[in-house]
C-alpha positions, 0 to 999 in steps of 0.5 A, a space after each residue: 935840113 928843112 928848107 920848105 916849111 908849110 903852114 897855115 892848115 886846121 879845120 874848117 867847116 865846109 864853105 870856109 877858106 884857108 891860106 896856106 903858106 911855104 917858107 922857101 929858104 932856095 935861091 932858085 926855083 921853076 915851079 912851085 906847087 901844092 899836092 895833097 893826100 889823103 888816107 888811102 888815095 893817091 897823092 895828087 897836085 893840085 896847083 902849080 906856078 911857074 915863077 918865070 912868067 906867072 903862068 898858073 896851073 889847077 887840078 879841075 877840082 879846084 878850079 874857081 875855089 884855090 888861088 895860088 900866088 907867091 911873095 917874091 920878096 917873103 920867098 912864099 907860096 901861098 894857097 888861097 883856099 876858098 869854098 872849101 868841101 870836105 872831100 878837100 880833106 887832105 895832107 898838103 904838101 909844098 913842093 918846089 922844081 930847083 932845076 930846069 926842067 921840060 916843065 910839061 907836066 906841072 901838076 906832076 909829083 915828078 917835075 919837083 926835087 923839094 918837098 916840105 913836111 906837110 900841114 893837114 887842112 880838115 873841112 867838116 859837112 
């Protein structure tokens, strides 16, 4: 059963921005985040939440350009995507820590248990 749903991806020029959005459907969570891949690359996070105190965390490259936030009452991440560069080309994937973890390595795939499916963002020059 699906219980991360991302939406919100497409193309857009470079300089453009985007919002992406997870529909969590858990009654718990840690940490929430957003990763991205793309062809023939490693997948890689790109920002990180901890629901507790709001504390964020980025992927240098994204420093400046993304905002993450969430909607506690719409149970939504979001991915504010501004000044987008064709090098942010990539699968983005939503993902969610449902268990307590050492919280230590935020950007990490490893501190996550749920994943959603993916929308693809594609910036062109």
């Amino acid at each position: 059963q699906v219980h991360l749903v991302e939406s919100g991806g497409g193309s857009v020029q470079a300089g453009g921005s985007l919002r992406l959005s997870c529909a969590a459907s858990y009654s718990r969570y840690y940490y929430m985040g957003w990763f991205r891949q793309a062809p023939g690359k490693e997948r890689e996070g790109v920002a990180a939440i901890y629901t507790g105190t709001g504390s964020t965390y980025y992927a240098d490259s994204v420093k400046g350009r993304f905002t993450i936030s969430q909607d506690n009452a719409k149970n939504t991440l979001y991915l504010q995507m501004n000044s987008l560069k064709p090098e942010d080309t990539a699968m983005y994937y939503c993902a969610i820590q449902t268990y307590a973890g050492t919280g230590r390595r935020p950007l990490s795939e490893y501190e996550y248990n749920r994943w959603g499916q993916g929308t693809q963002v594609t910036v062109s020059s």
